[in-house]
Short mmCIF file of the C-alpha atoms (twelve columns), coordinates in Angstrom:
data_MODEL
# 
_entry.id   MODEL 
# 
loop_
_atom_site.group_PDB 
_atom_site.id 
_atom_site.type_symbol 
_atom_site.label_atom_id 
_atom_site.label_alt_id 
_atom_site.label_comp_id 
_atom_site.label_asym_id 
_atom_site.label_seq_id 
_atom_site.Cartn_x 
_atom_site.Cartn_y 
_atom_site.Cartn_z 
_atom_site.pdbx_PDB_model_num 
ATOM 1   C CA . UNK A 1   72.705  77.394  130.695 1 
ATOM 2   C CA . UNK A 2   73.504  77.432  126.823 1 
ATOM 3   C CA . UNK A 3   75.288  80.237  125.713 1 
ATOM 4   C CA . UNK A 4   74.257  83.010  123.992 1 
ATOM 5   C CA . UNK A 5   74.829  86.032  121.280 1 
ATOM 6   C CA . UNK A 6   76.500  89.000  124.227 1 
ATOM 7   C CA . UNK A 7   77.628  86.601  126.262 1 
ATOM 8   C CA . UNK A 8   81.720  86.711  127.164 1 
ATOM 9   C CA . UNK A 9   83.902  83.908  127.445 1 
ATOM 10  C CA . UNK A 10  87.045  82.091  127.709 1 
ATOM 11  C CA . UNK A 11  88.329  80.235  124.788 1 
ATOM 12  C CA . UNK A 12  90.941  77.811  123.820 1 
ATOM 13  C CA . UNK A 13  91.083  76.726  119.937 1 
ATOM 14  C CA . UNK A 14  93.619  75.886  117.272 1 
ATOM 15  C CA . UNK A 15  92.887  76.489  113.571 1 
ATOM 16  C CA . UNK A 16  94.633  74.221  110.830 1 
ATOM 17  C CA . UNK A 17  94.087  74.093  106.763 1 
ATOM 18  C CA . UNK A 18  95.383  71.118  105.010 1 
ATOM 19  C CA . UNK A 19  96.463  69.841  108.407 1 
ATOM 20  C CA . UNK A 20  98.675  72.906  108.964 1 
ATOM 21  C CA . UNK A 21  98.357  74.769  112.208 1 
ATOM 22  C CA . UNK A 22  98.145  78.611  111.445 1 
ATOM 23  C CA . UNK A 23  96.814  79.641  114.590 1 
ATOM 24  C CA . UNK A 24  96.177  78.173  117.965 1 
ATOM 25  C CA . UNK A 25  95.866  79.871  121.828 1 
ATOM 26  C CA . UNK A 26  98.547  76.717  122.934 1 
ATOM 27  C CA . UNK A 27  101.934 77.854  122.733 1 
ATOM 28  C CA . UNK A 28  103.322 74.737  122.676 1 
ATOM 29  C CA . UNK A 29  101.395 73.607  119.651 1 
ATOM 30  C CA . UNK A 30  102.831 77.163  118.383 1 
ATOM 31  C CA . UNK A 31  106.027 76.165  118.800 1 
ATOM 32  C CA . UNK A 32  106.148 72.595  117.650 1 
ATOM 33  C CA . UNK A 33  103.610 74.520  114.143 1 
ATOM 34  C CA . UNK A 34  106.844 76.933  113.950 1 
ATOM 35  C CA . UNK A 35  104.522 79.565  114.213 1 
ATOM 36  C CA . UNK A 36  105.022 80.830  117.581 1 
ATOM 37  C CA . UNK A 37  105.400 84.317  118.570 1 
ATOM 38  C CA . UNK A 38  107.681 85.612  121.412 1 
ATOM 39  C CA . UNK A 39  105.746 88.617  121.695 1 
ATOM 40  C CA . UNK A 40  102.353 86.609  121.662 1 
ATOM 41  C CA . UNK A 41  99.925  86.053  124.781 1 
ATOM 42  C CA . UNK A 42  98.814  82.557  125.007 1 
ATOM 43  C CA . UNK A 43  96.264  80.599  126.924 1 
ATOM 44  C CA . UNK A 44  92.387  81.174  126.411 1 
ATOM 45  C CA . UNK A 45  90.896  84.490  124.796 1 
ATOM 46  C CA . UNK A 46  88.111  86.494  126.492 1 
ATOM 47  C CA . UNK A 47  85.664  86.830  123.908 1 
ATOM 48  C CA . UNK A 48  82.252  88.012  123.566 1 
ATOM 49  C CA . UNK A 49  79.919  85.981  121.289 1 
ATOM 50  C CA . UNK A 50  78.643  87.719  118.121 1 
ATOM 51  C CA . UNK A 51  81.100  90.127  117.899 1 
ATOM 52  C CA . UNK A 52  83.129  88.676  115.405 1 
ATOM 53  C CA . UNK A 53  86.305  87.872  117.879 1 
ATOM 54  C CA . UNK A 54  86.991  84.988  116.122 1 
ATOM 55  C CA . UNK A 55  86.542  84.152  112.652 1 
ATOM 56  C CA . UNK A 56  82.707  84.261  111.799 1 
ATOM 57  C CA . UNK A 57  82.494  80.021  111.191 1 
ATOM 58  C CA . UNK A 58  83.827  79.665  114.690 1 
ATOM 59  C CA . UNK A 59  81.904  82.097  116.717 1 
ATOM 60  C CA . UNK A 60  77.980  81.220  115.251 1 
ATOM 61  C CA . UNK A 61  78.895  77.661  116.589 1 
ATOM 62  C CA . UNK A 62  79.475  78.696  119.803 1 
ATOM 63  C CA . UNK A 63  76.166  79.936  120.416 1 
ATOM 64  C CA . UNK A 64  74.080  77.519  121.948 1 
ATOM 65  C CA . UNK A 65  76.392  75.774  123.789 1 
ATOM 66  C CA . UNK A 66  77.848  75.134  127.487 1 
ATOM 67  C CA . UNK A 67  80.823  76.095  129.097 1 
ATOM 68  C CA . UNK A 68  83.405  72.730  129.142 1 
ATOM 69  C CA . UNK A 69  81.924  72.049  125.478 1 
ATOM 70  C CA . UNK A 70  84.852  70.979  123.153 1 
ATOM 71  C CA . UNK A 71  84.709  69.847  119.628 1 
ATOM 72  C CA . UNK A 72  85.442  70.721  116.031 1 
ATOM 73  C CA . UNK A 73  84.013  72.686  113.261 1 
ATOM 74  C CA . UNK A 74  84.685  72.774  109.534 1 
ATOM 75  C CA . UNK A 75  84.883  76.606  108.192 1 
ATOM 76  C CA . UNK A 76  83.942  77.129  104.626 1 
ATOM 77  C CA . UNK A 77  85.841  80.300  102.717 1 
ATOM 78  C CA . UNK A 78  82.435  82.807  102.837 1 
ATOM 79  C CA . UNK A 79  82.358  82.661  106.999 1 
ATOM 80  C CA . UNK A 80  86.298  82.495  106.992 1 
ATOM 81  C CA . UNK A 81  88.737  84.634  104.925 1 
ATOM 82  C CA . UNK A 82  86.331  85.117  101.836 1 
ATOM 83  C CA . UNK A 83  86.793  83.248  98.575  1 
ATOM 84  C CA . UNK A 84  89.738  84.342  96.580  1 
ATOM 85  C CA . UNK A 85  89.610  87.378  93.859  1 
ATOM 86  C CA . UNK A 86  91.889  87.379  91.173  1 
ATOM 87  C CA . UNK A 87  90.814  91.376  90.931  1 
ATOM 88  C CA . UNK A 88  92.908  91.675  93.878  1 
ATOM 89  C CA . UNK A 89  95.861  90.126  92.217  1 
ATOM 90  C CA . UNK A 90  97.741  93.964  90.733  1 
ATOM 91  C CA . UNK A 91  100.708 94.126  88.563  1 
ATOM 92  C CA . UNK A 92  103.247 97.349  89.061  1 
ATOM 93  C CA . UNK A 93  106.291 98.392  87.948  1 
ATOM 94  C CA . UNK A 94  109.112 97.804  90.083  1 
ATOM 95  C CA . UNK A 95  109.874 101.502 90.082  1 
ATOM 96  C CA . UNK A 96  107.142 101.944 92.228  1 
ATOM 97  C CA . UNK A 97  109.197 100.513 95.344  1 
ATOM 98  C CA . UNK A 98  111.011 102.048 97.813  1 
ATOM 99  C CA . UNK A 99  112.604 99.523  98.438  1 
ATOM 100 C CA . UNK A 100 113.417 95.938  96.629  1 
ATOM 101 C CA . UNK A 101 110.573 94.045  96.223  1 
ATOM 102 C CA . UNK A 102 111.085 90.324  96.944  1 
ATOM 103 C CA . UNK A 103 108.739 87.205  96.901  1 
ATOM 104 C CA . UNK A 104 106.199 87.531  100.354 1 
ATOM 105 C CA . UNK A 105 107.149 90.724  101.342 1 
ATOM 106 C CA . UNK A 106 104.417 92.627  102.990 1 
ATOM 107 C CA . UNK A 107 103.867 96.073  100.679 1 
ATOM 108 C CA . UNK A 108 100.987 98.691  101.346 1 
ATOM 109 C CA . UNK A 109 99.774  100.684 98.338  1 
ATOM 110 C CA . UNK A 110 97.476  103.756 98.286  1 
ATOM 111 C CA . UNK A 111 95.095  102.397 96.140  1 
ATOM 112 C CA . UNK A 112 94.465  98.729  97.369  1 
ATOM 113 C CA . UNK A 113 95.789  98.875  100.986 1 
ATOM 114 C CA . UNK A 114 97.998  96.007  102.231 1 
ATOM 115 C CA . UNK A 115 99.063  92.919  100.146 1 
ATOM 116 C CA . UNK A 116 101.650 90.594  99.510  1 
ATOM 117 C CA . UNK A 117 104.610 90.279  96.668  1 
ATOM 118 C CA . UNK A 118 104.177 86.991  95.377  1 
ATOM 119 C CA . UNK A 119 106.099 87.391  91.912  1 
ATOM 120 C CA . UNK A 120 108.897 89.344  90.163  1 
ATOM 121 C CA . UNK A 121 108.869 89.368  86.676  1 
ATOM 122 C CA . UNK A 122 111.458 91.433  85.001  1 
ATOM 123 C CA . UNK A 123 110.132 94.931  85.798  1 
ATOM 124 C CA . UNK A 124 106.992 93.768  86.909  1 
ATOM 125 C CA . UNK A 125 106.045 93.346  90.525  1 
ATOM 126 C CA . UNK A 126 102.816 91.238  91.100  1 
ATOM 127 C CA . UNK A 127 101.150 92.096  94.629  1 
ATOM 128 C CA . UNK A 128 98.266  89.987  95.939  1 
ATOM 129 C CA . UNK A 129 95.713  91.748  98.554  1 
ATOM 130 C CA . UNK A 130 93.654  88.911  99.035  1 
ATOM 131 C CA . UNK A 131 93.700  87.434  102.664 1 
ATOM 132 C CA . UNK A 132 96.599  84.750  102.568 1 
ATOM 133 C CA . UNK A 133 93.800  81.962  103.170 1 
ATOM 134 C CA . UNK A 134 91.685  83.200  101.030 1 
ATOM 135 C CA . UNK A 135 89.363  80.675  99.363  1 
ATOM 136 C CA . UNK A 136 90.874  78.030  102.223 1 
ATOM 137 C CA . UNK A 137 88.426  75.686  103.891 1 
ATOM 138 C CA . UNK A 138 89.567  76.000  107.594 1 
ATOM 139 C CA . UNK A 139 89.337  73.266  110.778 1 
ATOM 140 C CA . UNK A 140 89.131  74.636  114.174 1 
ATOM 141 C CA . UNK A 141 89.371  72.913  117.424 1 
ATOM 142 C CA . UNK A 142 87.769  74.747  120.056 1 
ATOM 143 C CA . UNK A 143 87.065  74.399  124.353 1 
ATOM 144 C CA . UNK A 144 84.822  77.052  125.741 1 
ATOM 145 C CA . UNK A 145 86.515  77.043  129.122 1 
ATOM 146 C CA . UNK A 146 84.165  78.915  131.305 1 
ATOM 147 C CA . UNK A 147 81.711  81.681  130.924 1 
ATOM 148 C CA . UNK A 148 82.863  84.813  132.547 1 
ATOM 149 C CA . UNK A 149 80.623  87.367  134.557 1 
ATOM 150 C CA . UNK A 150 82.466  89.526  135.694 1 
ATOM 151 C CA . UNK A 151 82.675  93.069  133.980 1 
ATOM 152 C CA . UNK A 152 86.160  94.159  134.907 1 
ATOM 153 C CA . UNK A 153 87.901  90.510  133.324 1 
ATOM 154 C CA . UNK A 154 85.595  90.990  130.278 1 
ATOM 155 C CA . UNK A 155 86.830  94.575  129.832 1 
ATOM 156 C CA . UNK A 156 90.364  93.067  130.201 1 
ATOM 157 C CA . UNK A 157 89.614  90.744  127.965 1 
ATOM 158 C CA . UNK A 158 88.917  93.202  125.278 1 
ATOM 159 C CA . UNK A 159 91.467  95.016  125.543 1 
ATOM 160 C CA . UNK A 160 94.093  92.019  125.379 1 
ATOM 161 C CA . UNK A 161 91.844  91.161  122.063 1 
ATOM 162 C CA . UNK A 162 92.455  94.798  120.621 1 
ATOM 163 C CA . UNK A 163 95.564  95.631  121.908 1 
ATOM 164 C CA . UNK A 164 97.408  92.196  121.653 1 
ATOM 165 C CA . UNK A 165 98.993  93.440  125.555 1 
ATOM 166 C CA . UNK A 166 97.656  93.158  129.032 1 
ATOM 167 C CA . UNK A 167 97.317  96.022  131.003 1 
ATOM 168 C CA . UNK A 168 96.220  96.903  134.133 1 
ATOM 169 C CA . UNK A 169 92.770  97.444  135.179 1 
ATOM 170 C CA . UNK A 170 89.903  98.608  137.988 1 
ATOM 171 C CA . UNK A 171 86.281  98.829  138.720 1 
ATOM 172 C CA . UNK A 172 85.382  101.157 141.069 1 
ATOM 173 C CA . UNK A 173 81.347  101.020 140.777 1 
ATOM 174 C CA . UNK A 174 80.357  101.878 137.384 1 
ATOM 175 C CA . UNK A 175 83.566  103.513 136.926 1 
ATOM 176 C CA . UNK A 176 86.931  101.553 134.839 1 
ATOM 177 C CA . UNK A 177 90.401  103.018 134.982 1 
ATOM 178 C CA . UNK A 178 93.238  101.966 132.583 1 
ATOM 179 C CA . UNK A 179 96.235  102.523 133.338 1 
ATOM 180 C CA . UNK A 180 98.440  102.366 129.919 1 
ATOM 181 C CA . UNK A 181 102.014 101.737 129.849 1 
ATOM 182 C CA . UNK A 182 104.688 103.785 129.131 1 
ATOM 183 C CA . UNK A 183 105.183 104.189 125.432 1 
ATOM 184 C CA . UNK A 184 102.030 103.298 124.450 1 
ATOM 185 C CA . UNK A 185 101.351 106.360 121.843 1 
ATOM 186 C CA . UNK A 186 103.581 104.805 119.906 1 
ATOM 187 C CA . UNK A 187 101.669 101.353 119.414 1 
ATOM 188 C CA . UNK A 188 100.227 101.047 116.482 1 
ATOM 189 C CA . UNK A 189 98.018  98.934  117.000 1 
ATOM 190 C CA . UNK A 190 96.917  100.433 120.275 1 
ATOM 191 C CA . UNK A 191 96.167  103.846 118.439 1 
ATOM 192 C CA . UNK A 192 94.314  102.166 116.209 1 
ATOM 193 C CA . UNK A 193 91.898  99.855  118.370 1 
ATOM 194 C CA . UNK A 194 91.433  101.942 121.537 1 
ATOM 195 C CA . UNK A 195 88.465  103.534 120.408 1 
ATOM 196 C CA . UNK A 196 86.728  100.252 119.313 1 
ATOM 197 C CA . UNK A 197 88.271  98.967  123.190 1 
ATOM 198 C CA . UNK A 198 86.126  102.201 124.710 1 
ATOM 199 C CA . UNK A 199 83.001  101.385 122.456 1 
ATOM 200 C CA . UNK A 200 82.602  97.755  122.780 1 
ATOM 201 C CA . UNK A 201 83.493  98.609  126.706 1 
ATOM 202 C CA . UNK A 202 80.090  100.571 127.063 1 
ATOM 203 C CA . UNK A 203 77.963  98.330  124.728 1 
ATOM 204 C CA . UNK A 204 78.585  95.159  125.385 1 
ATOM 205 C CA . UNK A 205 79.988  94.975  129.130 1 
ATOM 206 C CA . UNK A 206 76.832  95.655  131.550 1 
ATOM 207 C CA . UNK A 207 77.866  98.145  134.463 1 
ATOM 208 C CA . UNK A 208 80.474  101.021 132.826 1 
ATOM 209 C CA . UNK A 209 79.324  104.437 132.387 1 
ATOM 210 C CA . UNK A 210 82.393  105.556 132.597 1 
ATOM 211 C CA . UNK A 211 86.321  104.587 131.260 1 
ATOM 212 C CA . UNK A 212 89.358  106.446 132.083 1 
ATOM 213 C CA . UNK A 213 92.500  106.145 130.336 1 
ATOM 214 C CA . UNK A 214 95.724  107.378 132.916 1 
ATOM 215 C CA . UNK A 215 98.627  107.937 131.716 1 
ATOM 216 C CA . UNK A 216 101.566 108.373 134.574 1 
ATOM 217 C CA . UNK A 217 105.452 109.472 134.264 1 
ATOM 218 C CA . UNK A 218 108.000 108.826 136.758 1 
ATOM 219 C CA . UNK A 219 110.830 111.361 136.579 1 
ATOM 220 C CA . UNK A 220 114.023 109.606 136.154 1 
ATOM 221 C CA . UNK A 221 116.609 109.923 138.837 1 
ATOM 222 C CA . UNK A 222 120.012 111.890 138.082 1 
ATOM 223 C CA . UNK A 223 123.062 109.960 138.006 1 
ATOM 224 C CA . UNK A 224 126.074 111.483 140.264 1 
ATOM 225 C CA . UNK A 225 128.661 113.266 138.477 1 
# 
């Protein structure tokens, strides 16, 4: 049955531009690209089709497809990382810094949100807030892997998408507990996605009504004097 827009799945892919890996669900190929990241989960990504999951080239040419389908697809800038805008490209002065500003060093400003130094002239700090492929053609290499049904490994799936973590998970009829880990207030990135986690959860996974976040504390055991 061909895939289509809603439906979740599991999916391998590496994307290159210029024939440089930048991003790939092999570690190995990570590794040997020199872009691999110990804290990184690899192997296929649950995704759900027309949701924007993966970059916007890759996912309309999934629709319509099979699970075990494999090939490539050429990504131009629009339905990728957007062409480059030399509006983007600010000047400030170097007093603005809190700290020393150096060539590719991430920087967020209030007024243009988060960029990258890419010059120092004298007192002048030139910050670029376009994507860093920009205006870059992209190549993907994809494998849909298998189509996947079942509610409670698609909710998992979204929230290793969001939350970039694993965590564990249940189905008990139409309700899904979460059980976060310890510390997990202070992820960024989990504060910041959970709520798209919970919507997505009840609009695009068939059979929750209901999703419960637990949070549980073990009180630690006293040494003896």
């Amino acid at each position: 049955m061909a895939i289509k827009e809603g439906d979740f799945l599991k999916l391998s892919y590496t994307g290159s531009v210029n024939g440089n890996v930048f991003d790939t669900t092999f570690e190995e190929e990570a590794k040997t690209a020199g872009i691999h990241s110990p804290n990184a989960i690899y192997g296929p990504v649950t995704i759900c089709v027309g949701q924007k999951h993966v970059i916007l080239g890759l996912d309309e040419e999934l629709a319509g497809k099979k699970a075990g389908a494999e090939g490539d697809v050429t990504v131009a800038p629009e339905k990728a990382f957007g062409e480059r805008d030399m509006k983007r490209v600010q000047s400030y002065p170097k007093n603005k810094f809190t700290q020393k500003p150096v060539r590719g060093m991430p920087v967020k400003m209030e007024e243009h949100g988060e960029g990258t130094v890419v010059d120092v002239i004298g007192n002048r700090v030139i910050v670029d807030f376009n994507a860093p492929l920009a205006g870059q053609t992209l190549v993907y290499h994809y494998k849909i892997e298998e189509v996947v049904k079942d509610p409670l490994e698609q909710l998992k799936g979204l929230i290793r998408l969001y939350a970039g973590r694993e965590m564990e998970a249940t189905l008990d009829g139409e309700k899904a507990t979460i059980t976060l880990p310890a510390g997990i207030n202070y992820d960024r990135r989990w504060m910041l996605w959970r709520g798209r986690i919970i919507h997505e959860g009840f609009e695009q996974i068939k059979g929750i009504s209901e999703i419960v976040l637990v949070e549980s504390y073990t009180k630690p055991e006293k040494k003896e004097e």
